[in-house]
C-alpha positions as CSV (number, residue, x, y, z in Angstrom):
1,X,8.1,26.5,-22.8
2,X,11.4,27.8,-21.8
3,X,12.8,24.8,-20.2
4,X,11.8,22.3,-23.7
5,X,13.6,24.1,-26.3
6,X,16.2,21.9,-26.4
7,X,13.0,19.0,-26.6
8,X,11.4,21.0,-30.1
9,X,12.0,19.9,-33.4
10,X,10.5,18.7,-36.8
11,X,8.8,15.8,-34.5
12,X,7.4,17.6,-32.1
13,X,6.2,18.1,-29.3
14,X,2.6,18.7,-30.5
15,X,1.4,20.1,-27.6
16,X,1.9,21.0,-24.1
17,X,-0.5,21.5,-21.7
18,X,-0.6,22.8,-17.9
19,X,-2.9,22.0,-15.3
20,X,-3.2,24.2,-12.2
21,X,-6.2,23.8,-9.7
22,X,-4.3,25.9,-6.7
23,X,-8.0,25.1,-4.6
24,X,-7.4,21.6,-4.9
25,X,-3.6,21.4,-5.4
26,X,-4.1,19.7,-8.6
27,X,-0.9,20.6,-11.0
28,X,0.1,18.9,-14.0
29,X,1.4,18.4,-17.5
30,X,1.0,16.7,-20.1
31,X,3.2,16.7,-23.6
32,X,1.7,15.1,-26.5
33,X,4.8,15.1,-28.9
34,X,3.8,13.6,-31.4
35,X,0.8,11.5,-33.3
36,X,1.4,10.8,-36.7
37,X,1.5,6.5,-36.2
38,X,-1.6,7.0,-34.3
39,X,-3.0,8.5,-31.0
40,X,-0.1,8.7,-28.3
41,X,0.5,5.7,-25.3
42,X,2.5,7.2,-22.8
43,X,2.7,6.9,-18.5
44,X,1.3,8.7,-16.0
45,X,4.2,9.5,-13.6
46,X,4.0,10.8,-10.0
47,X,6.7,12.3,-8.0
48,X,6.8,15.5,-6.0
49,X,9.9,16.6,-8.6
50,X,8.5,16.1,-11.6
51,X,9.0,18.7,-14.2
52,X,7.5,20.1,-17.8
53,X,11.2,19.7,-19.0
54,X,11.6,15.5,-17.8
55,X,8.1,15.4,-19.1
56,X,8.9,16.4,-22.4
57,X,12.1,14.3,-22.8
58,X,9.9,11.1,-21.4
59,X,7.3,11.9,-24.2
60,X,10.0,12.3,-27.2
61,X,11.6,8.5,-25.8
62,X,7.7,7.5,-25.9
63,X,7.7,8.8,-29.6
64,X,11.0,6.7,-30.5
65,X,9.8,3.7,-28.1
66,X,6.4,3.4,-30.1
67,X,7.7,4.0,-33.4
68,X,10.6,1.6,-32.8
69,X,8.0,-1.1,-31.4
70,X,6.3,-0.7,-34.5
71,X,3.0,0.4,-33.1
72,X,0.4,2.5,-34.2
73,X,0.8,4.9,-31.8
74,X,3.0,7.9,-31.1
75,X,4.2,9.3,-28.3
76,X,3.1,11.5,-25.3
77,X,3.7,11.6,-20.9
78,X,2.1,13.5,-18.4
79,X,3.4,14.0,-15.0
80,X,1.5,14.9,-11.8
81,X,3.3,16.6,-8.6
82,X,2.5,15.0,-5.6
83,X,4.0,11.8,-3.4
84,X,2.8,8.8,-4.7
85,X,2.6,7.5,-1.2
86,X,0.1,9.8,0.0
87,X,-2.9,8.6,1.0
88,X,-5.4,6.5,-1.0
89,X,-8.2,8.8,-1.1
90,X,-6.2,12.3,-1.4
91,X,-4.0,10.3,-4.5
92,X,-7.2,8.7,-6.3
93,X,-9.2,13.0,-6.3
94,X,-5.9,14.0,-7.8
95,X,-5.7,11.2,-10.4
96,X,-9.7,11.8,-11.5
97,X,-9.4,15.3,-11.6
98,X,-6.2,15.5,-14.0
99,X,-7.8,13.0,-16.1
100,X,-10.8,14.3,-16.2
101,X,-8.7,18.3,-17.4
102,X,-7.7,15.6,-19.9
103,X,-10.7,14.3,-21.1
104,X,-10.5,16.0,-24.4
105,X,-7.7,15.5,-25.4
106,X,-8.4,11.9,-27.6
107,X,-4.5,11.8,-28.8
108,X,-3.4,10.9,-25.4
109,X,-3.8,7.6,-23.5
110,X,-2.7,7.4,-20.0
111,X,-0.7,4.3,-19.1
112,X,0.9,3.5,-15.7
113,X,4.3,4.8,-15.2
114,X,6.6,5.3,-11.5
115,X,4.3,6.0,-8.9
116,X,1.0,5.1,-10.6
117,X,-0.3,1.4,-11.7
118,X,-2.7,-0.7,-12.7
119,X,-5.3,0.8,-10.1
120,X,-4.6,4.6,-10.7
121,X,-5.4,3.3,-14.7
122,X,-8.8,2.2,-13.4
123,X,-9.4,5.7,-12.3
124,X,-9.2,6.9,-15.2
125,X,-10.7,4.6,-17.2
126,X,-13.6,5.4,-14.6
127,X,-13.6,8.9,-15.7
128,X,-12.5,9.6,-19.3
129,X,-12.9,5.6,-20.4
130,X,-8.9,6.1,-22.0
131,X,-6.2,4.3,-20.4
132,X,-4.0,1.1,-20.4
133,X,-2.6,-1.0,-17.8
134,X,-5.9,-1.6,-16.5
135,X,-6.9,-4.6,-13.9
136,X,-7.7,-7.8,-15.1
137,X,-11.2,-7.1,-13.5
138,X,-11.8,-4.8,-16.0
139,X,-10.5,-6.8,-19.2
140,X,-6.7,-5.3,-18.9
141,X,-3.8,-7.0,-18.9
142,X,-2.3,-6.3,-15.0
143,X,1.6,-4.9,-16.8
144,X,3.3,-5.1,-13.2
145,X,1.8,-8.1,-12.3
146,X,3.0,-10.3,-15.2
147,X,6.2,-8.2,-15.4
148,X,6.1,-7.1,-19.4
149,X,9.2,-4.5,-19.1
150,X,10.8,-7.2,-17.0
151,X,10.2,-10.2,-19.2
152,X,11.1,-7.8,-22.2
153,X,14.5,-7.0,-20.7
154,X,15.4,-10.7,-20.2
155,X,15.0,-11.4,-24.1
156,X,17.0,-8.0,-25.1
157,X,19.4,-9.3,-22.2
158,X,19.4,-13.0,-24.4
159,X,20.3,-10.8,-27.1
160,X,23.1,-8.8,-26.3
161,X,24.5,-11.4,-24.8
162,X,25.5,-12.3,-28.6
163,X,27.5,-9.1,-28.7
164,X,29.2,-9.9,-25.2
165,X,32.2,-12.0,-24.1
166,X,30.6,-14.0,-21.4
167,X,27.3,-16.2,-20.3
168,X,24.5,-15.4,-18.4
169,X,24.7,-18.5,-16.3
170,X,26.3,-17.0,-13.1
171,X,26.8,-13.4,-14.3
172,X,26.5,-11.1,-12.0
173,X,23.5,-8.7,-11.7
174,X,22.6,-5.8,-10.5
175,X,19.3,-3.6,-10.2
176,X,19.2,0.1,-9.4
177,X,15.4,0.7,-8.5
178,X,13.9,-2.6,-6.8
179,X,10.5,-1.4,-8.3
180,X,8.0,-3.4,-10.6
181,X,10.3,-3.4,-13.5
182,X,13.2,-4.3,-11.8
183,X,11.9,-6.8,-9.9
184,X,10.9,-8.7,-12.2
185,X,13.8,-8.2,-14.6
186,X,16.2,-9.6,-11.6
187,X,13.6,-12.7,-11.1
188,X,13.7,-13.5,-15.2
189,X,17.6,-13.4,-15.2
190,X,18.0,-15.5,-12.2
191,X,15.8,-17.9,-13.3
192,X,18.3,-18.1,-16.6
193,X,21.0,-18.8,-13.7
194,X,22.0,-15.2,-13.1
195,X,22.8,-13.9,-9.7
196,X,21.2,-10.6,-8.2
197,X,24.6,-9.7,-6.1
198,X,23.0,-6.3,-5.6
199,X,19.8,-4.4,-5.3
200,X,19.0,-0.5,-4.5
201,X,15.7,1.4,-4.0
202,X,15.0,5.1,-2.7
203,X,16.2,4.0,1.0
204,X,19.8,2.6,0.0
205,X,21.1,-0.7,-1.8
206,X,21.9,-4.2,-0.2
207,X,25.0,-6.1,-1.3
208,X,26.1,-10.0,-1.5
209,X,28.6,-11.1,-3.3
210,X,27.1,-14.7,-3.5
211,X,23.7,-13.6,-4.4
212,X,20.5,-12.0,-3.0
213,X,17.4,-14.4,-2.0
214,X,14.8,-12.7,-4.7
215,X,11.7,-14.3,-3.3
216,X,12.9,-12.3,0.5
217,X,13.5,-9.2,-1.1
218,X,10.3,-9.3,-2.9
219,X,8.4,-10.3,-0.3
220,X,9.6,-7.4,1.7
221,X,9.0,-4.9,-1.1
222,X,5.3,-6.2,-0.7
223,X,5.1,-5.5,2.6
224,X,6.2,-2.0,2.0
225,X,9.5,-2.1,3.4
226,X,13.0,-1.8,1.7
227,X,15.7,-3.9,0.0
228,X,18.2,-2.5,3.2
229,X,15.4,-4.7,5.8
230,X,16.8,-7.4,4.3
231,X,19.2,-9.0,6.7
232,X,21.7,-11.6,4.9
233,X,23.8,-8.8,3.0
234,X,26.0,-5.3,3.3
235,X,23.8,-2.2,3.8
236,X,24.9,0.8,1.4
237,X,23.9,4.4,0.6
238,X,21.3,4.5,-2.1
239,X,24.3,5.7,-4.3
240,X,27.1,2.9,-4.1
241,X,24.7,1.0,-6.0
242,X,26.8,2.1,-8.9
243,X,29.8,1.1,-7.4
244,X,29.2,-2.8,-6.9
245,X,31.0,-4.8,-9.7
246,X,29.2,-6.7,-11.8
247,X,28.2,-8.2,-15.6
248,X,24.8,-6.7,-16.1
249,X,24.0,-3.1,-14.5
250,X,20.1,-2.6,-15.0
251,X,18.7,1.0,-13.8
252,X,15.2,1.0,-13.5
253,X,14.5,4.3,-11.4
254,X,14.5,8.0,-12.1
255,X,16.6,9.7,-15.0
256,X,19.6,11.0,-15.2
257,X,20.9,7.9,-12.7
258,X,24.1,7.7,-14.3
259,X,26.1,11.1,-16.1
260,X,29.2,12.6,-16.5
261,X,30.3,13.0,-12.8
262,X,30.0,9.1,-11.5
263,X,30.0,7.1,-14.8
264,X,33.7,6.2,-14.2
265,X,32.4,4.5,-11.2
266,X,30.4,1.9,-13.0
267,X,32.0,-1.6,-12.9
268,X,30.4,-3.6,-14.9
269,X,30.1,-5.0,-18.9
270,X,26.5,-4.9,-19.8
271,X,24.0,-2.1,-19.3
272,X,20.0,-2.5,-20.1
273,X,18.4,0.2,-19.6
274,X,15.2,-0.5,-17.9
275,X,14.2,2.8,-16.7
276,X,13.6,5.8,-19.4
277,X,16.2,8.4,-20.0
278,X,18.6,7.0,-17.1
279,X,22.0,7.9,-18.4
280,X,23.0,11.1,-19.6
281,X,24.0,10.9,-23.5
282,X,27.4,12.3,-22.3
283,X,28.0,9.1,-20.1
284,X,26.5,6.8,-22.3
285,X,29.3,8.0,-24.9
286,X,31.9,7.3,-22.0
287,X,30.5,3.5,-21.5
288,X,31.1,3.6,-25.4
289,X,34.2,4.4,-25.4
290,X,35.2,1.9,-22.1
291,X,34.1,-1.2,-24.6
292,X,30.9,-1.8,-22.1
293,X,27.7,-2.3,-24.7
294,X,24.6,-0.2,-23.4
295,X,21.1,-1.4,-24.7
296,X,18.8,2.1,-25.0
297,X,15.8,2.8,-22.8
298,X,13.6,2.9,-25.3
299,X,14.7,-0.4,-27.2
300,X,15.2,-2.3,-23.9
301,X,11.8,-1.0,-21.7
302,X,9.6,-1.3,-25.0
303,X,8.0,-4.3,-23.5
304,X,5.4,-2.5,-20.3
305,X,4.2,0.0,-23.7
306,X,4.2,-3.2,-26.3
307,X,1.8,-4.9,-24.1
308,X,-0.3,-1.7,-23.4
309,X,-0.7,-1.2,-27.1
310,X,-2.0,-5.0,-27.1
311,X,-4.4,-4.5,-24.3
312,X,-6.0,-1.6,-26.4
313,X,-6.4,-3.5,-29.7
314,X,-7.9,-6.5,-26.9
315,X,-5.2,-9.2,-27.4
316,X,-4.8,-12.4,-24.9
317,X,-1.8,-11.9,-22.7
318,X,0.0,-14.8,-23.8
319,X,-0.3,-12.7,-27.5
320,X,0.8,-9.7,-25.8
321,X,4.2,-11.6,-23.9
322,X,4.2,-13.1,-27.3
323,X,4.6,-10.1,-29.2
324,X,7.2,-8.4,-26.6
325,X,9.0,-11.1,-27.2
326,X,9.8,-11.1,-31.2
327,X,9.9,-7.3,-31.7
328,X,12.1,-6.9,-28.7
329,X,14.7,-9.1,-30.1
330,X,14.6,-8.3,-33.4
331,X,15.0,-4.6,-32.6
332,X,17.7,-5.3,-30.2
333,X,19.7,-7.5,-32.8
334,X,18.9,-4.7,-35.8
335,X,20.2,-1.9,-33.5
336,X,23.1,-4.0,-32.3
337,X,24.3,-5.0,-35.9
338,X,23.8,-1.6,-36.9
339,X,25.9,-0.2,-34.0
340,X,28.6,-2.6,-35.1
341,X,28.8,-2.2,-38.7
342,X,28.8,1.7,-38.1
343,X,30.8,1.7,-35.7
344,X,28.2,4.1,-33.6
345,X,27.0,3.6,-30.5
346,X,23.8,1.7,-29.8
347,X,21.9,5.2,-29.1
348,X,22.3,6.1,-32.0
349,X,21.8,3.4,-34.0
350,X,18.2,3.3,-32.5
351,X,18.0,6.9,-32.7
352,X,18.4,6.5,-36.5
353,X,15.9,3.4,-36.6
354,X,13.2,5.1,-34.9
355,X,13.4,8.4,-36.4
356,X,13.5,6.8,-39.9
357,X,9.9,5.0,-38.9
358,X,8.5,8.1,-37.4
359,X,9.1,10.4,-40.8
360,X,7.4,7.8,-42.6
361,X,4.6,8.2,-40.7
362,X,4.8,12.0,-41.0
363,X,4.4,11.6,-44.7
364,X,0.6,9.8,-44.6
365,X,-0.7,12.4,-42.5
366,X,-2.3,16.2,-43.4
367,X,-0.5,18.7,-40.8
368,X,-2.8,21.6,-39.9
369,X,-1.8,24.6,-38.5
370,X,-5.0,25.3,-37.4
């Protein structure tokens, strides 16, 4: 409980649980921080560095993410240690067996997150019958498939744009974590006549200054290769993704990406944060301070978790891409004006949004201590 501290406050987190199976390596956590909207939507993630801490500070963005989305639902995360790319069988026992440690606790619903998707949701559904993200077999609507964070960045990207000094036809793009959200983030820019001039993924980044082909990086991602196979373009460390020059810098990866030590390095106007928690508050106070405008995680990435909460209530998808769309831009435009007017940054201005939504809540509901 140690490493959360800094994570507890009036909101939360409600509860945090462990789960240790040393017989069948299963280990786990899961933080429910908190439910007064409703019961919590939040991803399963899957990496062998996972931590109770990350997974505390994912489920408080969850919290602000929902209540900011205006859902009925709060906010929660579990985590499971392991490498995603193990093997079918060996990944699918650990993924039943934490969900079914899980089965009672009804304020959670698992939801794909890095490392998990749309099959690891069926699963679970298979075991406890509570999860999102689920195959379209199986009456879900497939988030990675149609690309809802993606197609929810584009329209916060529309947005900011407002608050920028140049276009998006021919700005420059680039995308730190060639992954589902990315991915399709790069391909609904570039069909708005953007250019993808860089893209990086755990094995390194590629570089062109006259654009990427999208359709051969994809297909190469399919295949289970990486960006640095692809053979029209300069081959960099994982890293120097940060230092290509560009309009629009879009993480999509693991936290912390960006932070005090390397945010000088970032050349670029425009930041949407795809991935959750990617830049340290410390370096998104720098970006501030440089004049470049930096869209939150949890107002940009609302779109995989907006579409999840749709799936639930049984909405079409074409509702679902529907509803992305309005509440992402009228979020992004109410957090930007806010920011402006204030003269705070962006962060904060959501910070103050979502918080205000989530004490609301707080008010219609009983608190037990028991």
């Amino acid at each position: 409980m140690g490493e959360v501290f800094d994570y507890v406050d009036e909101l939360g987190p409600t509860k945090i649980m462990h789960v240790y199976e040393p017989v069948s390596e299963l280990k786990g956590v899961l933080v429910i921080d908190n439910v007064a909207a409703g019961p919590s939507i939040g991803g399963l993630r899957m990496a062998p560095d996972v931590s109770t801490r990350e997974c505390a500070r994912l489920a408080r963005a969850m919290t602000l993410k929902n209540a900011a989305a205006g859902l009925p639902h709060g906010g929660g995360k579990s985590v499971l240690f392991g490498d995603p790319k193990m093997h079918r069988e060996e990944k699918e026992r650990l993924i039943r067996e934490f969900a079914c440690a899980l089965k009672g606790e009804t304020d959670y619903i698992f939801g794909p997150d890095m490392g998990t998707d749309e099959t690891c949701m069926a699963w679970v559904r298979d075991e406890i019958g509570r999860s999102v993200g689920l195959p379209r077999e199986v009456g879900g609507i497939p988030l990675d498939e149609i690309g809802a964070t993606g197609w929810g960045i584009s329209h916060v990207v529309d947005v900011a744009l407002g608050y920028c000094d140049f276009k998006l036809d021919g700005a420059r793009v680039v995308v730190q974590g060639f992954g589902s959200v990315g991915r399709h983030a790069a391909a609904f820019l570039v069909g708005k006549g953007a250019v993808l001039v860089a893209a990086a993924d755990s094995k390194g980044t590629i570089h062109h200054p006259d654009g990427l082909d999208l359709a051969a990086l994809s297909a190469l991602k399919a295949e289970g290769r990486s960006v640095i196979d692809y053979s029209h373009g300069k081959k960099l460390k994982r890293d120097q993704v940060i230092d290509v020059a560009c309009d629009i810098w879009i993480p999509a990866a693991r936290p912390d990406v960006i932070h005090e030590d390397n945010v000088a390095r970032l050349d670029t106007r425009l930041v949407v944060e795809g991935a959750n928690i990617p830049i340290t508050p410390g370096a998104e106070k720098s970006l501030y301070e440089r004049g470049i405008l930096c869209i939150p995680d949890f107002i940009a990435n609302a779109g995989g978790v907006i579409c999840a909460a749709m799936e639930y209530q049984q909405a079409s998808q074409s509702v679902a891409l529907q509803t992305i769309e309005e509440k992402l831009r009228i979020n992004t435009a109410q957090v930007l004006e806010e920011s402006q007017q204030q003269q705070i940054l962006p962060r904060e201005a959501a910070v103050k949004m979502a918080m205000e939504r989530v004490r609301r809540a707080m008010t219609y509901r009983r608190w037990s201590t028991f």
